[in-house]
N, C-alpha and C positions, 0 to 999 in steps of 0.2 A: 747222570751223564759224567759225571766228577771222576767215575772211576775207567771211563774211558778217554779220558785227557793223555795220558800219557801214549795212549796208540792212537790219537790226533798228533799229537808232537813229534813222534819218528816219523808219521807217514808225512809229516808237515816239510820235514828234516830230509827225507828221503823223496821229496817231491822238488825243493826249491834247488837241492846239489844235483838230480835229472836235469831239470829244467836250465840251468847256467852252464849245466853241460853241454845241452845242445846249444845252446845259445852262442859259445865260443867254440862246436865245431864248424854250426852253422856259417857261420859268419868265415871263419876260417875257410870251408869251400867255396864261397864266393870270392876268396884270392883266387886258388887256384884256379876258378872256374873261368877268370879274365883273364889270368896268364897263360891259359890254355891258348888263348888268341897267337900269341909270339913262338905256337910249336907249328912244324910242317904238317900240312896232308897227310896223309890221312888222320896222325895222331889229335890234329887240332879236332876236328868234328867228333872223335873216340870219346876224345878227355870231356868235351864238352858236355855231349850227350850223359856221359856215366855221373859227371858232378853235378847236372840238371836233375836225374833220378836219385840223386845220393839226396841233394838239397831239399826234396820235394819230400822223400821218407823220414829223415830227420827233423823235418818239421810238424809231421801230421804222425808220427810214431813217438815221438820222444820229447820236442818244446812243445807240443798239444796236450796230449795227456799230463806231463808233469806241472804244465801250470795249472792246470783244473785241481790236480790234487792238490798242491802247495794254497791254493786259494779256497779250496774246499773244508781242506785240512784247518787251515787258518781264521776262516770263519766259526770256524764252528769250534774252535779254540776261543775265539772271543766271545761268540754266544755261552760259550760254558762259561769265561769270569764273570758274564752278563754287563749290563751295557753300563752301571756302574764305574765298572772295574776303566774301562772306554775313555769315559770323560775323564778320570784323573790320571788318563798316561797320556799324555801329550807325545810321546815319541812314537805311540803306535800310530798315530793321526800322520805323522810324516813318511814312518813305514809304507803306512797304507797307501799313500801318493804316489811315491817309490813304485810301488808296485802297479798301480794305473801305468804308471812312465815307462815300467818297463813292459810293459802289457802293449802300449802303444811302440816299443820299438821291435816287439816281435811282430806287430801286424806291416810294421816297416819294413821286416825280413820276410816277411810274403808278399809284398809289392815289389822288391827285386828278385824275388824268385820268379813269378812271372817275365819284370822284364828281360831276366840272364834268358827265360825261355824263350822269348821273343825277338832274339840278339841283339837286344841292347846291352850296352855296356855304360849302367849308370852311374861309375866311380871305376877309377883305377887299383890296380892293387895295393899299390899303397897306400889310397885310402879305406881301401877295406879292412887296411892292416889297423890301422887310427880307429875304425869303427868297431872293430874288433875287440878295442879293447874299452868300450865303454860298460857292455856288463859286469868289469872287475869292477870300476866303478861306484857303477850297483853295489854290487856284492860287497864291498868295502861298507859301504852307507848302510845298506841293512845289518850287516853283521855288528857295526860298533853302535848301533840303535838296540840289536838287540841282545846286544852284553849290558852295554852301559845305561839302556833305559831311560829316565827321565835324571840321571845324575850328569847325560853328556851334554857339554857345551855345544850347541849349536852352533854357534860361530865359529868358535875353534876347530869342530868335528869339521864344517862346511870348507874354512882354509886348508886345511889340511888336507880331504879330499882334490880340492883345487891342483895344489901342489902336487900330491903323488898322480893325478892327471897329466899334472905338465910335463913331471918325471916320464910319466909311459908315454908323452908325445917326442920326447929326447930322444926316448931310447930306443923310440921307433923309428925315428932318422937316422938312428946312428946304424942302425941294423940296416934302412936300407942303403946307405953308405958301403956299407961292408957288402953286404951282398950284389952291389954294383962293381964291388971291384972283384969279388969271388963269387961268382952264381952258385957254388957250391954250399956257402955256410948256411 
């Protein structure tokens, strides 16, 4: 199986940059889907209805499929170093968390896709903007897990994240500042 590790790795590669793709355009329709709310007749039930179908294909087309590979992919990347390899990496243990967490925030974004079909309105846009950007996150934590491996500081790694969290909760007010005062930017 050693000699198919490397077409586990791309398709691993090529399943987790799918899968965060949809994850932030997903989430990204879910603005527009509530700010839909603030357009006139007929456009409001249009916009609604088309980012209800957008929301529902980009979930069961594109963050469905790509996290089965990436988790597929990924498994069976570890069964190949065998379990071994497992116990002396401590960072894939928190990876692997990671990846439950974000598992549970894509079953989160099938629980608002329901309610947006249901017209509920379970957060404003500008907290979907805030939610929005927790798979970067993600994607931060796994990616310096999986450069830096068992050499990264967990504490350091952990403040760090925090901070550039706090950064993209700044700069998400500051954005909706501006586009409070120009709808257009």
């Amino acid at each position: 199986m050693q000699e198919l590790y490397p077409l586990f790795k791309s398709l691993h590669v090529f399943g987790f940059v799918a899968w965060f793709s949809g994850l932030f355009y997903l989430v990204r329709m879910f603005v527009y889907h509530v700010e839909a709310n603030d357009q006139p007749q007929p456009e409001k039930d249009i916009l609604k209805k088309q980012f209800g179908l957008m929301e529902k294909r980009v979930y069961k087309i594109i963050c469905n499929p790509a996290m089965m590979i990436t988790w597929t992919c990924g498994l069976l990347m570890i069964i190949n170093n065998g379990l071994e390899w497992l116990q002396v990496n401590p960072w894939m243990h928190v990876k692997l968390s990671l990846l439950v967490l974000l598992v549970i925030y894509q079953l989160w974004c099938k629980r608002i896709i329901e309610k947006l079909e249901k017209g509920e309105l379970p957060y404003s846009g500008y907290q979907f903007r805030l939610l929005n950007e927790l798979p970067t996150l993600f994607l931060l934590s796994i990616a310096l897990l999986a450069v830096y491996r068992n050499t990264l500081n967990f504490l350091f790694a952990f403040l760090g994240i925090l901070a550039f969290g706090f950064l993209l909760v700044v700069f998400t007010k500051v954005y909706k500042r501006i586009r409070e005062r120009s709808p257009e930017a």
